[in-house]
Residue, then its C-alpha position, 0 to 999 in steps of 0.5 A: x402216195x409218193x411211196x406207193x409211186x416209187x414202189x410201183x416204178x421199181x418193179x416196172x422199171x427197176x433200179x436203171x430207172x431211178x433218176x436223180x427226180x424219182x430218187x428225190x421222191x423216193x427218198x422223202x426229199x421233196x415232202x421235206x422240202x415241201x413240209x419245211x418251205x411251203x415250195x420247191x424253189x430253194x429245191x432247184x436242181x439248175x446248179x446240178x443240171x449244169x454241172x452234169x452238162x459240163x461232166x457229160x461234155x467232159x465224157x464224150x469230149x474228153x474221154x476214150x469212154x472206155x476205149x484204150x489200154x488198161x483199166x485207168x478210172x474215168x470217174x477219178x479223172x472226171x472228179x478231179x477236173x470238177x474238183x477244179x472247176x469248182x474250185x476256180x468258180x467258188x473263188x478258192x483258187x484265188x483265195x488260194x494262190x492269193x494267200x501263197x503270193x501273200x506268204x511268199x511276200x511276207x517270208x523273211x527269207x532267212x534261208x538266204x545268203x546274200x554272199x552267194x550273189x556277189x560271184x566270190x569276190 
């Protein structure tokens, strides 16, 4: 049934059409998740609602939406800042730049000379 949905909605609407919930159900994703958990709570799509909001604002907020000189990639701009918000929200940036102080911390500093401090006398 799910097949002869998306088959249907393809030739009706072609591939601009497919969005992230008819790709679900083309895909086979939701009769997975139906098959394995009986439900499609653990299926929420919250998480990624928000972070296609926050890419959205990103988009109209923060870009010239292809306006400008020369033909510099929005998306990698735009993967790259989501890369850091992910990155600050799961912790790692933390982790991260706790591990750099902790290292810093800890380093011997055998590089250094203590004479060169004492202004040659």
């Amino acid at each position: 049934m799910a097949d002869d949905f998306f088959s249907t909605w393809l030739v009706l609407i072609g591939y601009d059409g497919i969005t992230n919930y008819i790709h679900m159900l083309g895909a086979g994703h939701i009769r997975y998740f139906l098959k394995k958990w009986r439900n499609l709570h653990r299926f929420s799509n919250q998480g990624w609602e928000a972070y296609n909001a926050l890419v959205a604002n990103y988009w109209h907020h923060r870009t010239q939406k292809g306006g400008g000189k020369g033909e510099k990639s929005k998306i990698l701009e735009i993967a790259m800042w989501l890369l850091r918000v992910m990155m600050w929200r799961t912790g790692e940036g933390d982790r991260f730049f706790n591990n750099i102080r902790h290292n810093n911390e800890n380093d011997d500093n055998s590089d250094y000379d203590s004479d060169d401090d004492d202004d040659g006398y």
